[in-house]
N, C-alpha and C positions, 0 to 999 in steps of 0.2 A: 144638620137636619132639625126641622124645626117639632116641637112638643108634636104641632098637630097632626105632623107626618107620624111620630111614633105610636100616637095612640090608633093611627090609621093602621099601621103593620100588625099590633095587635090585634085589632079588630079584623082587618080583612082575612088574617092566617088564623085567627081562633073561633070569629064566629061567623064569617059569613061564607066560611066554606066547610059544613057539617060532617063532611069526609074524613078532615083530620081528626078531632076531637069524639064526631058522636057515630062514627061507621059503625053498622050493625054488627054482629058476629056472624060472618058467612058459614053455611053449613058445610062440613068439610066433604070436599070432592072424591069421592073414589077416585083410585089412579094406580092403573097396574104398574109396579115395581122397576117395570122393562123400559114403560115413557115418562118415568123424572129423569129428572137432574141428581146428583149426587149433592152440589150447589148450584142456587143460581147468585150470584156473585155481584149486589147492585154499588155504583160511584158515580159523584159526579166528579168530573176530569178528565183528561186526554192520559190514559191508559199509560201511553207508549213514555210516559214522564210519570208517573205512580212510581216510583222505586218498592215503598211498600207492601202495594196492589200487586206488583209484579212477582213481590219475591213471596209473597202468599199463593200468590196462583200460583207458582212453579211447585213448592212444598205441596202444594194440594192437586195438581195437578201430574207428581211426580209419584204420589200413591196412589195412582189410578183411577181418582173419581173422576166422574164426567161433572165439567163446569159449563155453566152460562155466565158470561159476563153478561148484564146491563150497564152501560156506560153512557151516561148524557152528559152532554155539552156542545163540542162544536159541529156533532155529527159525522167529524174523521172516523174511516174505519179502520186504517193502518192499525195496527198492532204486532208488537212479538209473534213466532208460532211458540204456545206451548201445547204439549202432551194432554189432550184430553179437556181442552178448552175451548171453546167456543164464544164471537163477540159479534152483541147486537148493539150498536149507537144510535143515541135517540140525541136530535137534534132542540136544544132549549136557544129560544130567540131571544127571553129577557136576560137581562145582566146583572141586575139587582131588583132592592127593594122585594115588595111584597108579591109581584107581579114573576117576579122569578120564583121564589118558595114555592108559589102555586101552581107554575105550570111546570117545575120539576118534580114535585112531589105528584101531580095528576099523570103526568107521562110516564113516569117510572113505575105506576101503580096499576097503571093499565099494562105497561111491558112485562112488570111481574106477576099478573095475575094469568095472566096467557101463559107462563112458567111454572109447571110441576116441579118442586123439587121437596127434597131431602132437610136441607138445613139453606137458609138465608142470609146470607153476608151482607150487613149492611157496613157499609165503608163511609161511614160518616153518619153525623144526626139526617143531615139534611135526606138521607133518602131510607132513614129506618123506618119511617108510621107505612111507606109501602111496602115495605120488607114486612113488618107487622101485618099487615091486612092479607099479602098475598102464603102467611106462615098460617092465618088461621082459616084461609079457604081450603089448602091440600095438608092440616094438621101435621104441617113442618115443622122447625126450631128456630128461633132465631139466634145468628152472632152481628153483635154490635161490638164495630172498634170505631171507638171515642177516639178517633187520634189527634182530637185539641179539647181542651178547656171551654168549650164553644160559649157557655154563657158568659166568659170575658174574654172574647176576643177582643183585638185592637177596635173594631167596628162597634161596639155597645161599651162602649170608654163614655160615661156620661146620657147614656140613653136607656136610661130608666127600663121604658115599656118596653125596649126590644129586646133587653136582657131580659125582661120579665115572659116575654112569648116563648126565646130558646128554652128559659129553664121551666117553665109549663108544658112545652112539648117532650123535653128530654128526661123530664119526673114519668110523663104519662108513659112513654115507651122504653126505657131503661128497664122499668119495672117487667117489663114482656119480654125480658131476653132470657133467651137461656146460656149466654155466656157474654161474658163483657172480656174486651179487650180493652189495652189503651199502652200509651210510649212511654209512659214515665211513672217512676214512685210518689213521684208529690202530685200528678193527676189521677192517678190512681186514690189516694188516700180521700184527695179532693169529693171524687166523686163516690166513696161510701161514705165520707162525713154528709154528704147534702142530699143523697136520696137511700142512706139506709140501704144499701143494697151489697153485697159478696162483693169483698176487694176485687177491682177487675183484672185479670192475668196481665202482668206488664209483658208484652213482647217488645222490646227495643228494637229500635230501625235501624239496625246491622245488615251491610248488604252482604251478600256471601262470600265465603271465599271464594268462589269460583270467578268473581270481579274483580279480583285482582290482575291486573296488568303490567307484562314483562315488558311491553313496547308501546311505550309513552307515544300520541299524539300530540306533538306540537299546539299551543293555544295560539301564538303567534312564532310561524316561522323564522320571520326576519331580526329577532331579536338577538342582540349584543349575548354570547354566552356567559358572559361576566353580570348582566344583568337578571339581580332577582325579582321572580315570577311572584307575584299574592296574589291568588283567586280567590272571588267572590261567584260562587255558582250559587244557580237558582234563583229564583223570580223577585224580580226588583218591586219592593213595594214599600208603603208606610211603614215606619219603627223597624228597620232591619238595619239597620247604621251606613243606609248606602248613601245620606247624602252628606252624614259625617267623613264617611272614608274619602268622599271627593276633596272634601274640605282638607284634609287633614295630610292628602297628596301635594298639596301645594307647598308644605315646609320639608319632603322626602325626596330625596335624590339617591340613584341606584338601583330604582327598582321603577317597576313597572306592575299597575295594579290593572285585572281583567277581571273584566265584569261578563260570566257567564250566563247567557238565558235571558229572558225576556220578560216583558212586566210592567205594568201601566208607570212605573217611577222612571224606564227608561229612555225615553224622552226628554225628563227633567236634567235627569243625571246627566246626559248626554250638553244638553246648553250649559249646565252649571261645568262641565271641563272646560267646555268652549270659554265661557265668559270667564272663566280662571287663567287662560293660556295655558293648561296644563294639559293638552291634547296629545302630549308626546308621551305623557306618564300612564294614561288611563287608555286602556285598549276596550271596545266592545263586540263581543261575540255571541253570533245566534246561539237559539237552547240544542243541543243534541238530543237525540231519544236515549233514554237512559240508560239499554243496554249498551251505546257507545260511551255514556260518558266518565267511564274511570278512565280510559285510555291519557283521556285529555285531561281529567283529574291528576291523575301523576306526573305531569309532564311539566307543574308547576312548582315552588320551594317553599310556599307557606300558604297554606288556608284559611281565610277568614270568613268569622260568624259573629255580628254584632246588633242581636235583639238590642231594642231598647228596653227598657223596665218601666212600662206605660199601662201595662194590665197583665193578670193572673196568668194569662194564658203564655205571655212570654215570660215570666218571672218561672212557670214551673216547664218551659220547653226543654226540651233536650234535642237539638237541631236534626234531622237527617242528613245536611250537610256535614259535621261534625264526624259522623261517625264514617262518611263517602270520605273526604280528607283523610282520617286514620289510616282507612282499607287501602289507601292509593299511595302511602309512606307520606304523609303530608304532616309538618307538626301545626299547628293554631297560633293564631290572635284572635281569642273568643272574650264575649261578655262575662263577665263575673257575675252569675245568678245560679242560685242555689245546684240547679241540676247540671249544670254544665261545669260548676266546679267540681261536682265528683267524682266527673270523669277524667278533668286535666287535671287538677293538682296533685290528686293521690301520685298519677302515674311519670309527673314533670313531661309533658308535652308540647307546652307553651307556656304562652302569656298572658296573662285573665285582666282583661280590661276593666275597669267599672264604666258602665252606659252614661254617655253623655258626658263624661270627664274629653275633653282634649288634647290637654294636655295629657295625661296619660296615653290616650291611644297614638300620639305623635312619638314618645317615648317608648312606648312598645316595640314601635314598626322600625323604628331607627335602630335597636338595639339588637329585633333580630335581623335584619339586614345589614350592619355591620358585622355579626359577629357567625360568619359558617358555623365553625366549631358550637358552636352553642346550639346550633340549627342542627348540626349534625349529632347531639348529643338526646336533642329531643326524637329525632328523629331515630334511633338504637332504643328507645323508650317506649315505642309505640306497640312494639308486642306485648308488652304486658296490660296494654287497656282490654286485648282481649282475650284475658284469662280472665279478664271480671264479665267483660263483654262480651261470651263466647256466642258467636253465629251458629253455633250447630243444635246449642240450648234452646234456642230462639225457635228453630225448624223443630226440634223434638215439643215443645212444650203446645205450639201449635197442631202441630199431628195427635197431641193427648189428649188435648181439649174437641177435637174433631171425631178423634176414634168413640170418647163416651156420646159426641151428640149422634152418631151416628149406628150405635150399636141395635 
């Protein structure tokens, strides 16, 4: 992108549309008791692939409050049923750039203003300043979960003003929460060092036990039973070491690597096997909706997760794939970066790559693929990541943080 496009994203999101930054204070709306919402619940994404989104609605919809999802994106209304939830999808045309922020952040803002509720879930930056405007028309609460680093994403690596608009919009509204969430300890600390605000409650993206799966789905039916499985689920994009792991398929014999889900990288990926001959070794598979996807989670021998160390945001990640492998008895081949070491090493669950070595990650993948026993020792290790990890902490500390916004 060039300078003059970013000082354009600045300006178009900061000052030529006075809604974000200079919206009046609405006077708060009378609202009998009877027609809110308990939440209304705003995201942008396809729901039904939220693991997240999913497993907070269920927590929150399993204490009986009445929910509104808002959900923009592709305008799909499939979704889960849960207990006491409800989902409106609003359809966004743009795809990026400035042109999307604006007409995500305007649709959602009109969806939640037409939304009485209780308390405001805003499930990302990108749709808090509406969660904010529609908390001070019916003198709601707001929850904001930070669930990335957003002013160094991979995206603002070297682009100054767009880092500069995230962390101007996420100063102004941060400060308007009345509870902050977020995945990890080192985004956590991240974010009271740079706007001064109460450490944000770390919930980890632990899926439940109840996604545990006794009767594995098949990833690829017709495969060799002697042949080891490596899964790579979830969306194929920049800096996630998908086009390393193709690369690095070419000197691996014995296994068989499957690339679950979808994602603007898998196209690439897809010629880079071709143009390698190595079509026999790499399998490709549509995304499942996430309540099916542990089945097929477990039905594989090793899980891989390989950010690369390109910005803050994946330096301080801790994967939700990472902990979906755990739940499903899967041990790792993950990046060696801060937060994902604290979960493997302490518990020996695998093998900690460092990003962008190849040599190493070629020497990882051969040595758990020749050696069961070694795979089978990681994997007798996997229960104790969640005594540190415990999913039921995760549900209880959410329903604690909701019980005081809600009293």
């Amino acid at each position: 992108m060039s300078l003059r496009f970013e000082v354009g994203v600045l300006h178009a999101c900061c000052f030529s549309d006075p809604v974000l930054f200079l919206s009046p204070d609405f006077p708060v709306t009378p609202v009998h008791a009877e027609d809110r919402f308990d939440v209304a619940f705003a995201l942008y994404g396809d729901l039904r692939n939220n693991s997240r989104a999913l497993r907070q609605l269920r927590v929150l919809g399993g204490a009986g409050l009445r929910i509104r999802v808002i959900a923009a994106g592709s305008g799909e209304s499939g979704a889960p049923e849960i207990p006491g939830v409800s989902l409106c999808a609003i359809s966004i045309s743009s795809l990026s750039g400035p042109s999307f922020f604006l007409e995500l952040h305007r649709r959602m803002r009109e969806a939640l203003l037409e939304t009485p509720a209780r308390v405001y879930h805003a499930s990302g930056l990108y749709v808090l300043p509406a969660a904010c405007a529609a908390a001070r028309k019916y003198g709601g609460r707001v929850v904001y979960d930070a669930r990335e680093l957003y002013t160094h994403v991979s995206a603002t690596a070297g682009r100054p003003w767009v880092r500069a608009f995230w962390y101007l919009l996420e100063r102004r509204y941060i400060r308007r929460a009345d509870a902050v969430l977020t995945v990890g300890n080192a985004i956590a600390d991240r974010l009271t060092e740079t706007y001064g605000v109460v450490r944000p409650a770390v919930l980890y993206n632990i899926p439940d036990r109840k996604s545990l799966v006794l009767s594995p789905s098949p990833l690829v039916p017709d495969l060799d039973p002697d042949t080891v499985t490596l899964l790579h689920q979830g969306h194929m994009m920049k800096d996630r070491g998908c086009e390393q792991l193709v690369d690095a398929m070419r000197d691996i014999e014995g296994a068989v690597l499957v690339f679950l889900g979808g994602g603007p990288l898998r196209p690439v990926l897809e010629k880079q096997t071709a143009d390698a001959g190595i079509a026999d070794r790499i399998r490709f598979v549509d995304s499942v909706p996430a309540d099916r996807l542990p089945a097929y989670t477990a039905s594989a021998d090793l899980g891989v997760t390989l950010l690369q160390d390109t910005c803050l945001n994946h330096r301080f990640a801790l994967p939700n794939k990472l902990f979906h492998y755990f739940m499903a008895g899967l041990p790792v081949i993950a990046s060696d970066l801060p937060e994902i070491r604290r979960v493997v090493a302490p518990h020996d669950t695998g093998i900690l790559v460092e990003p962008g070595n190849r040599t190493a990650l070629v020497a990882a993948l051969r040595r758990a693929i020749a050696q069961k026993p070694l795979r089978e020792q990681w994997r007798r290790n996997i229960p104790r990541v969640f005594e540190t990890f415990n999913p039921d902490s995760v549900s209880k500390r959410l329903m604690h943080i909701y019980g005081e916004l809600l009293q």
